[in-house]
C-alpha positions in Angstrom: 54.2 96.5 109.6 56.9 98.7 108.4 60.7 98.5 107.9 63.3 101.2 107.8 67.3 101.3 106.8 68.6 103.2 109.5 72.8 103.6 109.6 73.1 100.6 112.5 70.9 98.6 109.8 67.3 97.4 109.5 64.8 97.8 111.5 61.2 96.3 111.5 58.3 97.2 113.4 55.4 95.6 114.0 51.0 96.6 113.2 50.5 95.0 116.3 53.4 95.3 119.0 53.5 92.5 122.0 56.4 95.4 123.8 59.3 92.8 123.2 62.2 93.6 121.1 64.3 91.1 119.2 67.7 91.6 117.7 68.8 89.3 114.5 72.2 88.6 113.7 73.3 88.2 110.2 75.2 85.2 109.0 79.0 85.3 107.5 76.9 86.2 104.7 76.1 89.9 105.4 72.5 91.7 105.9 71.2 89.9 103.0 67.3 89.6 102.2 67.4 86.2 104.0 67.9 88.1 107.3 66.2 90.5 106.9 63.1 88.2 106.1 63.8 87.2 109.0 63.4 90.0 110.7 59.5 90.9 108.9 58.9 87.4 110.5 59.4 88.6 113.9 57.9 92.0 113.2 54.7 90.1 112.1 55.0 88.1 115.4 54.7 91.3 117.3 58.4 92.1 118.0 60.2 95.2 117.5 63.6 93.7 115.9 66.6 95.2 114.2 69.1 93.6 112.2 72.3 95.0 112.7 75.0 95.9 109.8 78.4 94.3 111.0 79.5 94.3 107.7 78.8 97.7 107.1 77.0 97.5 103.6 79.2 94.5 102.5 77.0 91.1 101.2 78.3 88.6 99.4 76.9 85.0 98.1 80.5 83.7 97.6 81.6 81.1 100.4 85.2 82.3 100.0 84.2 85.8 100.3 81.9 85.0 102.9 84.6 83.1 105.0 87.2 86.1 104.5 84.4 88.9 105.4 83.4 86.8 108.7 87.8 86.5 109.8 88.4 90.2 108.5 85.2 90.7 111.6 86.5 93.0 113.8 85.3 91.3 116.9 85.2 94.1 119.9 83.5 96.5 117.3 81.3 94.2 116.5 80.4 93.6 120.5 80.1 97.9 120.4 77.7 97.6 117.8 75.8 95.0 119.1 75.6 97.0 122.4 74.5 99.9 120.1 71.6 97.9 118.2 70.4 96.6 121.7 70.1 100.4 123.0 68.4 100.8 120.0 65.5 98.9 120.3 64.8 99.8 123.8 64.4 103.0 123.3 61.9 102.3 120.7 58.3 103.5 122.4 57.1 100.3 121.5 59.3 98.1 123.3 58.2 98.0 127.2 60.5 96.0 129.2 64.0 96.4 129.9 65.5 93.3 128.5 65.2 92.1 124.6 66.0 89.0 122.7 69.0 88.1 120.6 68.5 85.6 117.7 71.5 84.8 115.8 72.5 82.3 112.3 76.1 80.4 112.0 78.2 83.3 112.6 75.4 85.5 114.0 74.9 82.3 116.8 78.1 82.6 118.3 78.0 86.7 118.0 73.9 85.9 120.2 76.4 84.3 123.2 79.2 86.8 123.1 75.9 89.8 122.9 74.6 87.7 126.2 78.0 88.5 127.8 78.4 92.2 127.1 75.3 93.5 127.7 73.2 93.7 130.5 70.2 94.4 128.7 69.9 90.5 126.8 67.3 88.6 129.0 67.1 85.6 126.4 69.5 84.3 123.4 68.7 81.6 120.9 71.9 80.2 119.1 70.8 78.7 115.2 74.5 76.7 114.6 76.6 79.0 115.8 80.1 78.8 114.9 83.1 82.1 114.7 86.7 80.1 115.5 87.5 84.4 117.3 84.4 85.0 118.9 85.0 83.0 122.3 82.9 84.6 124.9 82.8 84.4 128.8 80.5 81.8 130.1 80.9 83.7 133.2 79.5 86.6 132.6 76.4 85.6 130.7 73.1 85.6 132.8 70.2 85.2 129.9 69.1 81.5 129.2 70.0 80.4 125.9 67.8 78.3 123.5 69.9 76.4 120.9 69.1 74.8 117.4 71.9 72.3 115.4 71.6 69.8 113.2 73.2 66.3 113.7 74.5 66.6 110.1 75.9 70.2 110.3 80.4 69.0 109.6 80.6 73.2 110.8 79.2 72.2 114.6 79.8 68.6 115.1 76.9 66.8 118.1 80.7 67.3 119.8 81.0 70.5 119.4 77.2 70.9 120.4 78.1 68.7 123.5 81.1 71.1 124.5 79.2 74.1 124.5 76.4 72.9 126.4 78.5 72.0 129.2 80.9 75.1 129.2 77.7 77.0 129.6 76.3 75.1 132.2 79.7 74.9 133.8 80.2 78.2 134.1 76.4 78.6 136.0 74.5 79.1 132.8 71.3 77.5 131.4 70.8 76.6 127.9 68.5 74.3 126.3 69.8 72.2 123.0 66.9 71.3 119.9 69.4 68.6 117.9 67.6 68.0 114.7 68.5 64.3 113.3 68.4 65.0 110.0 69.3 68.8 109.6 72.6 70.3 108.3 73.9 73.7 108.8 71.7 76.4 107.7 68.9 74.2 108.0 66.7 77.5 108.2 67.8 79.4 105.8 65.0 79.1 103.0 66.8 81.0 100.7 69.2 77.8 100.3 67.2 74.8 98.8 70.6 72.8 99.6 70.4 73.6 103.6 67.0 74.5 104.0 65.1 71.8 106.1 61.3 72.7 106.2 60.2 70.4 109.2 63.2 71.3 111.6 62.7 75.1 110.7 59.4 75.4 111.4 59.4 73.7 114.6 62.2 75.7 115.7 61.1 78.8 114.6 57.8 77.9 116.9 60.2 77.0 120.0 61.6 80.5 119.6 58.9 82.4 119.4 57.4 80.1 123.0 60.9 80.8 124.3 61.1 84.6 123.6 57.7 85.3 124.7 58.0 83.3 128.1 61.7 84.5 128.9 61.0 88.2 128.1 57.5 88.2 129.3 59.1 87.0 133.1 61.8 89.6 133.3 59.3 92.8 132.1 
C-alpha cells in the first residue's frame, strides 16, 4: 500500500486494488492522522481513496478553533474542490468504473450529501453524523443512495434531526438507509478520541460500509 501528499491532499493506494475509488472527508477538525487513517483503512480494503485538504494545511485539536475553521469554510470552494478530488481518483489507472464513493465524519457527513449533489460522478455516499448549520444541499438533485451512521446520544444530531433528514431525502426521491446506534455519541468512530470512540458501533459500521460501497459501486461499473 502506499500513500502520497499531493496539493488536493492525501492520497492512498492500495497492494491489491478492487477498481473502486473512495473519497474521505475530514472532520471540523482538519486532515489530521485520524483521517487519514482512515483513508490506509480503505486503501487496505482495496479502494483507491483520497482525502481532500479543505482546510488547506490548517489542523487544529482545539474545539473552538475547530468550530471557527468549519464557519470560516468557504462552502462553494469547498463543493469545487470536492468536484476536483472526485476527478482525481478517477483518473487514477486503478480505478475502473465511472462512479466513486464518498465517506464523510461530522462536518465531512454533511459535505458527503452536498458532494452527492454536485457531482455526477458520486454513485454511493455514507453520512458518519453529519452536521454543517451552511452546507444545506439539494435533495433534488442527488441520485446516489446514501448509507447513514448516528448515535442516539450524539446532542450535535438529535434521533430528530436524524428523522428530518431521512425524510427530506426520501421526499425529495432519494434513498438512504439510517444505522441508529443506541448507545453511541458523536464521533463514535473516531478512535483517536477515547471519550467518543465506541468500539462495537464502529466496527459494525465500518463493515456495513465497506458491504455498501462494494455492492453500490460494483452495480453501476
Amino acid at each position: 500500500m502506499g500513500q502520497e501528499i499531493l496539493d488536493i491532499g492525501y492520497l492512498a493506494l492500495p497492494e491489491n486494488p478492487n477498481g473502486l475509488g473512495v473519497i474521505v472527508i475530514q472532520e471540523w477538525w482538519g486532515l489530521v492522522p485520524h483521517i487519514k487513517s482512515v483513508a490506509d483503512r480503505f486503501a487496505a480494503a482495496g479502494f483507491v481513496t483520497l482525502a481532500p485538504d479543505l482546510y488547506k494545511g490548517k489542523i487544529t485539536t482545539s474545539p473552538d478553533e475547530a468550530g471557527r475553521m468549519l464557519m470560516a469554510l468557504n462552502i462553494e470552494q469547498a463543493a469545487k474542490d470536492l468536484e476536483s478530488a472526485i476527478d482525481c481518483v478517477l483518473k487514477h489507472p486503478d480505478v475502473k468504473q465511472k462512479k466513486l464513493g464518498v465517506v464523510g465524519f461530522c462536518m465531512g457527513g454533511q459535505l458527503a450529501l452536498l458532494a452527492g449533489t454536485v457531482s455526477d460522478h458520486v454513485g454511493a455516499i455514507v453520512d458518519f453524523y453529519g452536521i454543517h448549520p451552511k452546507v444545506r444541499p439539494d435533495f433534488s438533485k442527488l441520485s446516489a443512495p446514501v448509507l447513514g451512521f448516528f448515535g442516539e446520544q450524539d446532542p450535535s444530531v438529535p434521533p430528530a434531526a436524524v428523522y428530518q433528514l431521512e425524510a427530506d431525502i426520501q421526499q425529495a426521491g432519494g434513498t438512504i438507509e439510517v444505522r441508529m446506534y443506541g448507545n453511541a455519541g458523536h464521533a463514535f468512530f473516531n478512535d483517536s478520541r477515547p471519550e467518543a470512540y465506541n468500539p462495537e458501533a464502529a466496527a459494525d459500521a465500518w463493515q456495513r460500509t465497506l458491504a455498501f460501497l462494494q455492492q453500490q459501486l460494483t452495480a453501476q461499473s
